[in-house]
C-alpha positions as CSV (number, residue, x, y, z in Angstrom):
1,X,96.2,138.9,150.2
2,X,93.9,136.3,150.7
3,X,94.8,132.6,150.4
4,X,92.3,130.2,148.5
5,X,90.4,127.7,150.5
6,X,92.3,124.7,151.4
7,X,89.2,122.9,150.6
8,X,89.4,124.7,147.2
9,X,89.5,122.1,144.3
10,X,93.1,122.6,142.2
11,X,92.3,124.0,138.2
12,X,92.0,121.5,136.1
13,X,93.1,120.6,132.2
14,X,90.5,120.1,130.1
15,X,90.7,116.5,128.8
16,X,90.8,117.6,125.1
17,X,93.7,119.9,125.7
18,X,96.0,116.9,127.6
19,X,95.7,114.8,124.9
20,X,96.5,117.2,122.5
21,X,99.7,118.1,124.8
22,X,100.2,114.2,124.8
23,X,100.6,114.1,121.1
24,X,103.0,117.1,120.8
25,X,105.3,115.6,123.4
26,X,104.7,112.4,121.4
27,X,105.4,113.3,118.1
28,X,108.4,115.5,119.0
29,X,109.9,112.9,120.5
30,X,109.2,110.4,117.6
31,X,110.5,113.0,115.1
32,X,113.6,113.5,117.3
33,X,114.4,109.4,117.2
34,X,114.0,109.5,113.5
35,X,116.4,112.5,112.6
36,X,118.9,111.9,115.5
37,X,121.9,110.8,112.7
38,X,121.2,114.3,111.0
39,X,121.0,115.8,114.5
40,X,124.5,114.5,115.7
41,X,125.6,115.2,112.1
42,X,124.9,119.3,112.4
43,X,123.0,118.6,108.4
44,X,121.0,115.9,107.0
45,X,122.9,113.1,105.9
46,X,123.7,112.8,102.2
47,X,124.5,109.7,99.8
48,X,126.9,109.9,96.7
49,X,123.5,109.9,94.8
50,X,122.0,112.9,96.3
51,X,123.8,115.1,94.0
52,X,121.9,113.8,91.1
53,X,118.6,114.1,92.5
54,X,119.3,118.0,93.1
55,X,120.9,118.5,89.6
56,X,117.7,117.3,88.1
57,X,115.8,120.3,89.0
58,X,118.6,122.4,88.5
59,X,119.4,121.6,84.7
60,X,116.1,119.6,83.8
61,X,117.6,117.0,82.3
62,X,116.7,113.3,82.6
63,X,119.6,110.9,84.4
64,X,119.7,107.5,84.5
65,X,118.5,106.5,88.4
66,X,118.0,109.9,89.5
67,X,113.9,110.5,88.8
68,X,113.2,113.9,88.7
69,X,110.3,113.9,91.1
70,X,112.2,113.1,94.1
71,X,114.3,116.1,93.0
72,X,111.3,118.0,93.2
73,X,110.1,117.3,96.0
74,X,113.4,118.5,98.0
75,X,112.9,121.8,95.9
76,X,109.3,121.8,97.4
77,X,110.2,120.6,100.9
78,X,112.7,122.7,101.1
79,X,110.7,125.4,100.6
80,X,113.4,126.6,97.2
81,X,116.1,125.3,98.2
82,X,115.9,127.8,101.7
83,X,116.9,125.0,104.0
84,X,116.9,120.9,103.6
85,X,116.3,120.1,106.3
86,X,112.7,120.5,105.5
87,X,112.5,117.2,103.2
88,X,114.2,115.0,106.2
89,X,111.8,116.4,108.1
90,X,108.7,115.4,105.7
91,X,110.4,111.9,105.5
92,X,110.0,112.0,109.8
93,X,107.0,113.0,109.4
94,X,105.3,110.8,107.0
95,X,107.3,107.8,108.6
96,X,105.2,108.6,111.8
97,X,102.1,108.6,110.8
98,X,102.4,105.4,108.6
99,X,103.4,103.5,112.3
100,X,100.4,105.3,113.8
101,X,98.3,104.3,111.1
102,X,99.6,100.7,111.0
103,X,99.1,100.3,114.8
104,X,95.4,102.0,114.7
105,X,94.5,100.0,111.9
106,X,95.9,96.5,113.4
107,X,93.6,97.3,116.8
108,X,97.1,97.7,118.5
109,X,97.3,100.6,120.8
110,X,98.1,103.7,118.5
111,X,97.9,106.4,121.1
112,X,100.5,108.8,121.9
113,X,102.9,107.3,124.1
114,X,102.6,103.9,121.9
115,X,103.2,105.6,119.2
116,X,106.3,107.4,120.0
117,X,107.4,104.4,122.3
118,X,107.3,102.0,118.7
119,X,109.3,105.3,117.1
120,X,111.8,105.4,119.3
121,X,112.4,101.5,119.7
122,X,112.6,101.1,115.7
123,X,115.1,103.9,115.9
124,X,117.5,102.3,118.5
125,X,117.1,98.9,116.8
126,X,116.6,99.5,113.7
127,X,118.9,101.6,110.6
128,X,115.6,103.2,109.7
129,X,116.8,106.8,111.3
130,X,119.9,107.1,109.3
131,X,117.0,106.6,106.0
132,X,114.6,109.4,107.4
133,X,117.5,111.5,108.0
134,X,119.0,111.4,104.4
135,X,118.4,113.2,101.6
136,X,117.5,110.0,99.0
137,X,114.3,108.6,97.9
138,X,115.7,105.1,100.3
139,X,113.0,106.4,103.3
140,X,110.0,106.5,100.4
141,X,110.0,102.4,99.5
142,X,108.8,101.0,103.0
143,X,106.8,103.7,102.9
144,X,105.0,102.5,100.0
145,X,104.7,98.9,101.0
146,X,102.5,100.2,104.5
147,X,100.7,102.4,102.1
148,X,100.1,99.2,99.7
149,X,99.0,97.4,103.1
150,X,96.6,99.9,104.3
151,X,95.0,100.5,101.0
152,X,94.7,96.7,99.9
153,X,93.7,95.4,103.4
154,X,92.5,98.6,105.8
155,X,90.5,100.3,103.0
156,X,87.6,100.5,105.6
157,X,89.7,101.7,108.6
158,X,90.7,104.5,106.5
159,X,89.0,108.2,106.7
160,X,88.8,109.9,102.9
161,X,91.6,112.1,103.8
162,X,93.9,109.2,105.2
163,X,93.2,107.3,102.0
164,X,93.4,110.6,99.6
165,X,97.1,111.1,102.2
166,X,98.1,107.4,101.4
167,X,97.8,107.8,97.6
168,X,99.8,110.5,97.8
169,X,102.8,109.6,99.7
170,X,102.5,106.4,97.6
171,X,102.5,108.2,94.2
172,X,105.9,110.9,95.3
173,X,107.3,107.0,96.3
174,X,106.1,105.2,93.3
175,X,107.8,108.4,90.6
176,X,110.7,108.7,92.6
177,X,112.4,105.3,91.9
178,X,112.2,102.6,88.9
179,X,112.9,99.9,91.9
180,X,110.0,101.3,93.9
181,X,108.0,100.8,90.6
182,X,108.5,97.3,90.1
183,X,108.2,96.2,93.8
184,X,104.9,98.1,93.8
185,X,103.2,95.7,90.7
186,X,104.5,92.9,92.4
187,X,102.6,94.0,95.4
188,X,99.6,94.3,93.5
189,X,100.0,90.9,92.2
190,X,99.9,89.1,96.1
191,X,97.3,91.8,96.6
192,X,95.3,89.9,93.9
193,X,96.6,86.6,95.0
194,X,94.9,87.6,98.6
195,X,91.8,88.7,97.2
196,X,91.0,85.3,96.1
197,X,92.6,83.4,98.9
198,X,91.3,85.1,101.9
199,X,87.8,84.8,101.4
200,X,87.9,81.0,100.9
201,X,91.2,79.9,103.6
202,X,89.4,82.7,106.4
203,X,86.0,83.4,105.1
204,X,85.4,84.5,109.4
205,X,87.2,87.9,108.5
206,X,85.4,90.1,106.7
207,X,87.7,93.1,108.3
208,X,90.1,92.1,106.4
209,X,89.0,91.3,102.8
210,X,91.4,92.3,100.8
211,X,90.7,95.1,98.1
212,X,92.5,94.9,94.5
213,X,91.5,98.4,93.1
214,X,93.0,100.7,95.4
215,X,96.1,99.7,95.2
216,X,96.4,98.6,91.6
217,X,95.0,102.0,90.3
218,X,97.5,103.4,92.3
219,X,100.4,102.1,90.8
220,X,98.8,102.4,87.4
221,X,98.9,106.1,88.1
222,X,102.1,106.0,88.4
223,X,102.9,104.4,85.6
224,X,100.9,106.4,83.6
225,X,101.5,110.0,85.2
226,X,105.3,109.4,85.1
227,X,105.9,109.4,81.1
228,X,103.4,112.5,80.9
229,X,104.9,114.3,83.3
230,X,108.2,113.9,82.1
231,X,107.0,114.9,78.6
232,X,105.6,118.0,80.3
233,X,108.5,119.5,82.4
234,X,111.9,117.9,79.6
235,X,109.8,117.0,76.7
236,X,110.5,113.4,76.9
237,X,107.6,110.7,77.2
238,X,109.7,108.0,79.0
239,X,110.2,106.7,82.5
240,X,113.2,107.4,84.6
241,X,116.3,105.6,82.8
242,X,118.7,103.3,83.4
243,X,117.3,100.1,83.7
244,X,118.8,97.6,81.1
245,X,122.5,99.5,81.4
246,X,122.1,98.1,85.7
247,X,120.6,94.5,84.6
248,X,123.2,94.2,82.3
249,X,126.1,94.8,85.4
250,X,125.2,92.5,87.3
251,X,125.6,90.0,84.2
252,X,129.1,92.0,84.6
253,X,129.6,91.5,88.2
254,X,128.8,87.6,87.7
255,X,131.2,86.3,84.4
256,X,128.1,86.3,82.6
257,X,128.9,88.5,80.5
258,X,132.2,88.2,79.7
259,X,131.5,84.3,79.1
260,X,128.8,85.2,76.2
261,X,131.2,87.6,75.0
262,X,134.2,85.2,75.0
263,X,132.0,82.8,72.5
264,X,130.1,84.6,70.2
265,X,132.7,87.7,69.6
266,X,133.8,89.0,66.9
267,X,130.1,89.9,66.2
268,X,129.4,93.4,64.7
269,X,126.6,93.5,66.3
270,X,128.1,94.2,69.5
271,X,130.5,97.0,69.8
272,X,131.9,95.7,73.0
273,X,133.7,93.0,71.7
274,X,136.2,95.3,70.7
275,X,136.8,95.6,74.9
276,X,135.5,92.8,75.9
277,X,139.2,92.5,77.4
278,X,139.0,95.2,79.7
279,X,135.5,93.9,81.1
280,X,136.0,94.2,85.3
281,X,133.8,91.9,87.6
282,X,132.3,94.5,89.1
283,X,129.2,96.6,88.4
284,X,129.9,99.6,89.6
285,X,133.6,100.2,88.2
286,X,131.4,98.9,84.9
287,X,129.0,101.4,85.3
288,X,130.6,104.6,86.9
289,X,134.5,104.3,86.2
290,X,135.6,106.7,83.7
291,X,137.8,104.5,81.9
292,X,135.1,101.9,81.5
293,X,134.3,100.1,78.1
294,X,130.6,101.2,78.8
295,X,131.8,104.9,77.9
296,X,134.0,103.7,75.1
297,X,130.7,102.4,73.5
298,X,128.1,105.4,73.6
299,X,127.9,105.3,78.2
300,X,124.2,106.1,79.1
301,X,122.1,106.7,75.9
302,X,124.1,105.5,73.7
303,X,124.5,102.0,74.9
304,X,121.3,101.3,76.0
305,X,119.8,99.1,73.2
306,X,123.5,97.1,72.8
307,X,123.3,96.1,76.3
308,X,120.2,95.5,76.1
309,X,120.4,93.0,73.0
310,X,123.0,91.6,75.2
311,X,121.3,90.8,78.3
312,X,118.6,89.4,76.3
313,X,120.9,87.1,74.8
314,X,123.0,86.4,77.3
315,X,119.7,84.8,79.7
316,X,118.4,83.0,76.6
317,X,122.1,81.3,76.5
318,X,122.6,80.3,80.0
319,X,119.3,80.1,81.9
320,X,119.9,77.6,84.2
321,X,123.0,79.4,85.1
322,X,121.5,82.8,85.2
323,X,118.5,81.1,87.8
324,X,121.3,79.9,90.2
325,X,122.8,83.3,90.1
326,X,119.6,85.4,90.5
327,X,118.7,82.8,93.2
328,X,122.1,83.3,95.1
329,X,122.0,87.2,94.8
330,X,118.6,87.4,96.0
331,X,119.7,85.3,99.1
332,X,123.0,87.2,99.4
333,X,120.7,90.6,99.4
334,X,118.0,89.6,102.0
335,X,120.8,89.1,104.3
336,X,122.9,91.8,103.6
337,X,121.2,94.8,105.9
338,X,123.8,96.6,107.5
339,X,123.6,100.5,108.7
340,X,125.8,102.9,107.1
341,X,126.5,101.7,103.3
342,X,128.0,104.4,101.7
343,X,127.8,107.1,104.1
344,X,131.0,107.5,104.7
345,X,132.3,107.8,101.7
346,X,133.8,111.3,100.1
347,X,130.9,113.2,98.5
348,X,132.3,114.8,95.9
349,X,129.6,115.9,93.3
350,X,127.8,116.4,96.1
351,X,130.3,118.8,97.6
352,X,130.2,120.7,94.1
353,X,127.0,120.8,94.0
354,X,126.9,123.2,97.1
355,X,130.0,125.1,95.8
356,X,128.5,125.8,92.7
357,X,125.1,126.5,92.9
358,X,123.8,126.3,96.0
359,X,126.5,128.6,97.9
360,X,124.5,129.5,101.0
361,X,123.6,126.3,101.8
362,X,127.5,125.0,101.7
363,X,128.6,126.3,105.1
364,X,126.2,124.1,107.4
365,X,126.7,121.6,105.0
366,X,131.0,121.7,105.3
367,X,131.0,121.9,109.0
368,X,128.6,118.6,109.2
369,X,130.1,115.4,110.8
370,X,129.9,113.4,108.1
371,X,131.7,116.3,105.7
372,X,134.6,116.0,108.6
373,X,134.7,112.2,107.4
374,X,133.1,111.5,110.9
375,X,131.0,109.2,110.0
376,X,133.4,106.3,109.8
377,X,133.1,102.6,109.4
378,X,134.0,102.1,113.3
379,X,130.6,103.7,114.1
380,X,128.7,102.1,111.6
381,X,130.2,98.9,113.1
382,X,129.3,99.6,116.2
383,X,125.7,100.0,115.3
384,X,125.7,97.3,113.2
385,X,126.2,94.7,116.6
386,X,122.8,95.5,117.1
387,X,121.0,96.3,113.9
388,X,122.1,93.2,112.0
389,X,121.1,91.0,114.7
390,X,117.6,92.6,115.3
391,X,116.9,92.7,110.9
392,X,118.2,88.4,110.6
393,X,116.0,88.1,113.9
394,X,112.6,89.8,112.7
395,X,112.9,87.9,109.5
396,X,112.8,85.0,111.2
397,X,110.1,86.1,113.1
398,X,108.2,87.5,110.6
399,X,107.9,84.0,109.2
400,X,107.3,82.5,112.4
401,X,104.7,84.8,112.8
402,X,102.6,84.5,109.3
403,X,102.6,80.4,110.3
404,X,101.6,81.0,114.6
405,X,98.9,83.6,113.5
406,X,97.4,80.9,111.4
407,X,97.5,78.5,113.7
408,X,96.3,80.5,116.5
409,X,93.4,82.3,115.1
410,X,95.1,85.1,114.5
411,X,94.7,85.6,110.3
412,X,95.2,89.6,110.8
413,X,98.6,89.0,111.9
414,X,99.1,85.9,109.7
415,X,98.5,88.2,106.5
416,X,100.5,91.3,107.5
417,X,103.4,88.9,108.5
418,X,103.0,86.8,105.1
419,X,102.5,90.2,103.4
420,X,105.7,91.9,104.7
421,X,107.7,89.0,104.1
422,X,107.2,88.7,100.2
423,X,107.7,92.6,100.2
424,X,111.2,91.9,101.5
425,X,111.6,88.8,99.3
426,X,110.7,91.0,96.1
427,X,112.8,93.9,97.0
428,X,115.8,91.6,98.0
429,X,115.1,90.1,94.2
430,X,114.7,93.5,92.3
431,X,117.5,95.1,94.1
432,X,119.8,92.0,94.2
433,X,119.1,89.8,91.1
434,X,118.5,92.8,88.5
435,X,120.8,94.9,89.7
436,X,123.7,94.1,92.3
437,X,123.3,93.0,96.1
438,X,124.3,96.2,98.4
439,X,123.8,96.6,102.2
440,X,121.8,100.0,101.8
441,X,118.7,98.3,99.5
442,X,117.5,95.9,102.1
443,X,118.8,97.5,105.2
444,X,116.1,100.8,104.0
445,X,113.1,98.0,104.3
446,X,114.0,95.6,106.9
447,X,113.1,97.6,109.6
448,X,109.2,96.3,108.4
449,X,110.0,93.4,110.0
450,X,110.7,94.7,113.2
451,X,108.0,96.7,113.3
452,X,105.5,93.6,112.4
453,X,107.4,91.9,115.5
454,X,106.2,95.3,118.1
455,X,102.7,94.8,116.5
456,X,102.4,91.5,117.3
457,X,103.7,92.1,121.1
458,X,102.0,95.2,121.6
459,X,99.2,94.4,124.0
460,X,95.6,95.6,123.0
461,X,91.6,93.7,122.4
462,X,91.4,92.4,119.2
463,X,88.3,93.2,117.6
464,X,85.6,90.1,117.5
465,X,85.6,88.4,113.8
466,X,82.1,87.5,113.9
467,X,78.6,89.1,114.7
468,X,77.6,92.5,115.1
469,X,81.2,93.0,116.4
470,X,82.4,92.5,113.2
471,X,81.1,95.4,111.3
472,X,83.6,98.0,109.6
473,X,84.8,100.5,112.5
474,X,84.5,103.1,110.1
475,X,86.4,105.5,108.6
476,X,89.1,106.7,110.6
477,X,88.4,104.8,113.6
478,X,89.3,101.6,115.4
């Protein structure tokens, strides 16, 4: 046998074929971060509402809060209902390539080991992992504010598949929750607020003119497609319901109701004076408890258009009271952002659920952690020393940051920072002021913040905003 040369050169790996073993390594480690709770828990983590979401495709009926389309898209991601963890693992997945986009597209490093190493540190610092590895629509809504961001502000870093991608993952986010909905217009409203700011307070950069059609015929397709669709697949032309029955409890949850009541009952216009007694101050009991005087008087359906009348009455009586309390839950939800609400709670309908009509799915799903009532509020608080911290920290600095990157030339950053932050005011406003302030609506989002604090550290040349350096990167480049 005759040994090579000493002098003979060792074979090299084509430079094309280590980057693409780069970004396997990468992304399977990234993926790994974002699914580690549904790792440890042996199945992907469900809430109390993820039930309804699967119901909806079995029976194909309408529920209030539980859209259909998100039901749907586990039935598709799951390729049948053969195994879910295929929708956790979309989730991942689409959560990736939104950071890897939003680096690339911010001229912050957006390679492989950045990539994954901005993954993994929003994982460890962040709640967003225990959303991406849970089977509710929660992972979708900062999803759609990066793909509001990159549409309305990146339009020209964007190939035509990346922007045909974005409007899709927006759309499945936009149909899959009335909340998601509303945040969107609002986004299209400081997208239009940009449009005509930018150009006059920064008139230097042009890579960044904002762009008010892209997004805003998104959302209109959403709210467009979603009554159609619905008419196609149940034969009802209506968005997903619930919305005036969860306005109305937090009315509940606040005296505000019971107050109107209290002076303008007996009315026969209102059924619920005959319980106005047995009102509770709290939404949920309200809402789901089955001896609640919202089932006495027609429950979902049936007592839509009297709680309605009532809410509508009930702000025109009080409003300077109702602004102080839409004020103080807005507050009270932008600060509450703790890991873990609800998670460990018994999951009964969802345990059914398996029983009954999804049978061989129901043993991995009973031997998972969290079925053994392992995931407890001791190691929720024990993640919560950190995530809590990090979220009230990288709201701070998301502020700081929208004023320094004015200051300092840098109006990119300034805008993103400025953007992110009314995206979190708005959904702490939706979530808390219309409906009732809980950990699990602002925890889901916050995690933008952090991420807006690891762009702005990330080292990386910041493109030139004037001259012949200036000029669009072009699609899918930068």
């Amino acid at each position: 046998m005759t040994p090579f040369p000493a002098s003979a050169p060792a074979p090299s790996i084509p430079p094309a074929l280590r980057r693409f073993g780069a970004w396997v390594l990468s992304v399977l480690v990234a993926l790994a971060a974002l699914l580690a709770p549904a790792l440890w828990n042996g199945w992907p983590l469900v809430f109390f509402d993820t039930a309804g979401y699967i119901l909806r495709v079995l029976t194909w009926e309408l529920e209030p809060g539980r859209s259909l389309f998100y039901g749907l898209f586990l039935y598709a991601a799951s390729l049948g209902w053969t195994s879910l963890w295929g929708p956790v693992l979309v989730q991942a997945g689409l959560t990736l390539w939104l950071v890897h986009l939003l680096l690339r597209c911010q001229d912050r490093p957006a390679g492989p080991l950045p990539t994954a190493a901005v993954t993994v540190a929003l994982s460890l610092l962040t709640g967003i992992s225990w959303y991406t590895a849970q089977l509710m629509p929660d992972a979708l809504v900062p999803l759609l504010v990066l793909v509001m961001w990159l549409l309305g502000f990146r339009w020209d870093r964007l190939s035509a598949a990346e922007r045909s991608g974005l409007a899709a993952v927006g759309l499945l986010a936009l149909l899959s929750h009335m909340s998601s909905m509303a945040l969107a217009i609002g986004l299209v409203a400081v997208t239009a607020a940009a449009a005509l700011l930018v150009p006059r307070l920064a008139p230097r950069l042009t890579r960044m003119r904002p762009r008010l059609l892209p997004p805003a015929a998104l959302v209109g397709a959403g709210l467009v497609l979603m009554p159609l669709l619905h008419l196609a697949l149940v034969g009802k032309a209506t968005f997903t319901p619930g919305g005036p029955v969860f306005v109305f409890g937090r009315l509940v949850q606040d005296g505000v109701a019971q107050r109107f009541l209290a002076e303008h009952c007996p009315d026969p216009a209102y059924a619920l004076c005959n319980h106005q007694d047995r009102l509770p101050r709290d939404t949920n009991w309200f809402i789901w408890h089955p001896d609640s005087p919202f089932r006495a008087i027609g429950w979902w359906g049936g007592a839509d258009a009297e709680l309605s009348r009532l809410t509508a009455a009930a702000l025109k009586a009080y409003p300077g009271w109702n602004l102080a309390l839409a004020a103080k839950a807005t507050g009270d939800q932008l600060l509450e952002v703790e890991t873990g609400d609800g998670l460990d709670e018994w999951q009964e309908v969802t345990r059914w659920v398996m029983r009954q009509h999804l049978p061989w799915l129901n043993p991995g799903f009973s031997a998972a952690r969290q079925q053994q009532e392992q995931t407890t509020q001791a190691l929720f608080d024990a993640l919560n020393r950190v995530h809590v911290p990090v979220a009230h920290l990288s709201m701070l600095a998301l502020a700081a940051l929208a004023v320094l990157g004015a200051r300092r030339g840098r109006p990119d950053l300034a805008v993103l920072a400025l953007f992110l932050l009314l995206a979190l005011l708005g959904n702490a406003f939706i979530n808390g002021a219309l409906s009732n302030p809980h950990d699990r609506y602002q925890s889901r989002v916050v995690w933008l913040a952090t991420l807006a604090v690891l762009v702005a550290v990330l080292p990386g040349r910041l493109p030139a905003l004037t001259g012949a350096d200036d000029a669009p990167a072009g699609p899918g480049h930068g």
